[in-house]
C-alpha positions, 0 to 999 in steps of 0.5 A: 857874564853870570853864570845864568847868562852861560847856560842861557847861550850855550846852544843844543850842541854844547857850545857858545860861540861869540861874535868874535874868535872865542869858542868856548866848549860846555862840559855836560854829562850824559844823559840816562838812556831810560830818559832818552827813550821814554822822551822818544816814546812820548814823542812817538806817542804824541805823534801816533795820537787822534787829533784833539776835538778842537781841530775837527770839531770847534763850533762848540766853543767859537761862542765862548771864544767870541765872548771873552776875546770881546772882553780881551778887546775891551779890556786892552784895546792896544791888544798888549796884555801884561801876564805880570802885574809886578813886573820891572817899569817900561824902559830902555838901555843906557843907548835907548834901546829896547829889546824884545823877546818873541817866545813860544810855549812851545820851546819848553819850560826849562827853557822858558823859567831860564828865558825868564830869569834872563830878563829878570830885573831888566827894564829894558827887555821884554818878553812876548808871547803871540796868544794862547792856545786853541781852546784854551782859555786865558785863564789857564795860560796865564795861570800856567806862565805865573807858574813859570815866573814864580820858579824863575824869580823866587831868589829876586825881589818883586820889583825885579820882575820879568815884562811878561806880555801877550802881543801879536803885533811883533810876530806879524811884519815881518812874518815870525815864525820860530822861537827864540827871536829877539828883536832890538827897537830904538826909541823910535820904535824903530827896528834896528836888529834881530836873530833867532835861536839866541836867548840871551839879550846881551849878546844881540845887544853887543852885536849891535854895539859893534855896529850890526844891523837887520837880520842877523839869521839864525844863530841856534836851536829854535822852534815853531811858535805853536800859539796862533795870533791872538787877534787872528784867532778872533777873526777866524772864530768869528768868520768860520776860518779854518785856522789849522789849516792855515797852520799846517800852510805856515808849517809846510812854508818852514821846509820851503824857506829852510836853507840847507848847506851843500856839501860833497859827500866824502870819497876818502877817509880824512882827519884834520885837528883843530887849534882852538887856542886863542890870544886874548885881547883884553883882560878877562875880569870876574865880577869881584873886579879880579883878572882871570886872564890878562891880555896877551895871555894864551888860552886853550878852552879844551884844557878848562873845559873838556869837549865830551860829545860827539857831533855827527854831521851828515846828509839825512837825504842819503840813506846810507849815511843816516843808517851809518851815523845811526850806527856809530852814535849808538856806539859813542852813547855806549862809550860813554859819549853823547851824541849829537846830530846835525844835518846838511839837508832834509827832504823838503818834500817829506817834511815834518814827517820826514824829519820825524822819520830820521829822528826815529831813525836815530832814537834822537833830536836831530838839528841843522847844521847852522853856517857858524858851527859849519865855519867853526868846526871847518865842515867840508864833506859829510858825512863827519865827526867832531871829537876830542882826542887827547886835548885836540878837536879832531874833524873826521871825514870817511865815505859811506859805505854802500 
C-alpha cells in the first residue's frame, strides 16, 4: 500500500480498519486551538448569514441557464462531460471491473486533491461529480476542479491523469445522496458493489475479491452531495421548479433514513482494556520486495504507532451527557489530547439544526458512531471513552450525573 493510500483510508477518528482483523492506529498531532475556533466562527457565521440571491430571487439568471445548459446538451448528449482532456483512457481491472468514484465539492478540497491523487494513473477508476452549483457557471467549476487536479497530479506525468467528469446518471438509481460513495460495475455495466464513506479504491476492490456484494453501508465520514443533478437542474430552470425546496426535502430524508445505535446508558463506573495484538497470516512486504513482518510474526499496533486522542461516544439526545462530554473533551484538548465525538443517536426531529446545536455545544465536528468502530472498540453503554494508557486501549464507562 502507498503512503497516499494510508492517509486516503484513515478516517476522521484516526483510524484504519480493514476487512479483516487488523486495526491500525493513526498518530497525528494536535491541532492549534486558534484553527479550532476560527473554523467554529466560519462555521457559525455561514450558518447565521442571509440566504444567497439565487435561493429567493432566480428568475434573473433561468434564461441564462437555459441557454448554456442547451449548449451542454448539444454538445454531449450522453450528459457525460470529461473535466480533464488529458486524462488516463477508459478502461478496466485485470477482472474487468470499473470502479466509480461519486464526489461532491462539498467534501472539501484537501479531501478532494488526495481523492484525485488516488485515482491517478488508474484507467479504471473514475471520478464523478452530479453538477454544479446553483448559479454558478460551467466555466467556474471546471476552472476550480482543473485547480484542484494540477495540485493533485504535478509530481505524475500527463498521461497519468485522473477520469474527472460530470454525470448525474449514477447518482439517480438508487438514489445517492452523501459523498464519498464509490461504486464497482462489471463489464456489463452491471452493479456489483458499493460503500460509502471510504475514498480509496482498492479497499472496495479487495472486498469484492473476497467474494462481497450489494451495499456494503457506510464505512466512514461523509457528506451531503451539495450539487444539484445537472439534468434536474435543466428541467427545474425550465419549468419553474423550486429546486431548494426540494433539497431541503432530500436533506430532511437524511435524518429520516439515519441509523442510529441503541445503547444503555451507563448505571456503574466500568473499565475494559482491549488487546489489539495480532497474529499475522502472511508476510507483510514493502514495495522493494523486503519483508517487514513475516507470517506467524505477533504485532501490537499501539507499540508502532502510539493512540493519541481521545474518542468520546455518547448519546447527544441526553443533555446530560453532551454537557459532560463537553466538559471532559475540553479538558483532554488542554492535556495535550484531541478529542473526538461520536454519537449514538440525534434528534431526528431537530435535524440539521439540532445536530448543529450539539456541535456548538461541543466547539467541535461531531460524527455517528458507525457499527465497525462500535464492533471494534466493544461499545456497550454511553456515555464512553477511548484511550491509550500505558501501551493498552482502554474502554471507559461511568453514569451521567444529573
Amino acid at each position: 500500500m502507498r503512503c497516499s493510500e494510508c492517509l486516503m483510508t484513515a478516517s476522521v477518528l484516526g483510524l484504519v480498519v480493514g476487512s479483516g482483523s487488523a486495526l491500525v492506529l493513526a498518530d497525528s498531532g494536535l491541532p492549534e486551538p486558534s484553527l479550532r475556533d476560527e473554523a467554529v466562527r466560519v462555521q457559525e457565521q455561514a450558518l447565521r448569514a442571509p440566504r444567497p440571491a439565487w435561493l429567493t430571487d432566480q428568475k434573473g439568471t433561468i434564461a441564462d441557464w437555459s441557454r448554456r445548459l442547451g449548449n451542454l446538451e448539444s454538445a454531449a448528449p450522453s450528459w457525460v462531460m470529461p473535466l480533464a482532456p488529458d486524462a488516463s483512457p477508459t478502461g478496466q481491472s485485470d477482472r474487468g471491473l470499473t470502479l466509480t468514484i461519486l464526489a461532491s465539492r462539498a467534501l472539501g478540497e484537501t479531501q478532494l486533491r488526495e481523492l484525485f491523487a488516488q485515482a491517478a494513473g488508474r484507467s479504471e477508476v473514475r471520478v464523478v461529480f452530479r453538477g454544479v452549483a446553483p448559479g454558478e457557471s460551467l466555466g467556474a467549476f471546471i476552472r476550480q476542479i482543473h485547480g484542484l487536479l494540477r495540485e493533485a497530479c504535478k509530481d505524475i506525468d500527463s498521461g497519468s491523469v485522473p477520469r474527472v467528469e460530470i454525470d448525474p446518471r449514477p447518482f439517480q438509481t438508487p438514489p445517492v445522496e452523501l459523498a464519498p460513495t464509490l461504486i464497482v460495475t462489471d463489464g456489463a455495466g452491471a452493479e456489483v458493489a458499493r460503500v460509502s464513506g471510504i475514498s480509496r479504491p482498492d479497499w472496495i476492490l479487495e472486498q469484492v475479491e473476497e467474494g462481497r456484494r450489494g451495499d456494503l453501508g457506510v464505512r466512514g465520514p461523509t457528506v451531503v452531495v451539495s450539487e444539484p443533478d445537472l439534468i434536474a437542474e435543466l428541467q427545474r430552470r425550465l419549468s419553474g421548479i423550486d429546486w431548494s425546496a426540494q433539497r431541503e426535502a432530500a436533506l430532511a430524508r437524511y435524518w429520516e433514513r439515519a441509523e442510529f445505535a441503541e445503547l444503555p446508558v451507563a448505571d456503574m463506573p466500568r473499565e475494559r482494556r482491549l488487546n489489539l495484538t495480532l497474529v499475522t497470516q502472511a508476510d507483510v512486504t514493502l514495495p522493494d520486495g523486503t519483508i517487514a513482518i513475516h507470517a506467524g510474526e505477533r504485532v501490537d499496533p499501539l507499540a508502532i504507532m502510539p493512540f493519541r486522542q481521545r474518542l468520546f461516544i455518547f448519546d447527544a439526545t441526553d443533555p446530560r451527557q453532551v454537557a459532560e462530554v463537553a466538559r471532559r473533551g475540553a479538558a483532554s484538548r488542554a492535556d495535550g489530547r484531541l478529542p473526538l465525538y461520536l454519537t449514538t443517536r440525534l434528534d431526528r426531529e431537530a435535524g440539521w439544526g439540532g445536530y448543529r446545536d450539539v456541535q456548538t455545544a461541543l466547539q467541535d465536528p461531531l460524527y455517528l458512531l458507525t457499527p465497525d468502530v462500535r464492533r471494534r472498540f466493544q461499545i456497550e453503554r454511553v456515555p464512553a471513552v477511548v484511550e491509550s494508557r500505558e501501551g493498552v486501549l482502554v474502554v471507559s464507562e461511568w453514569p451521567p450525573e444529573g
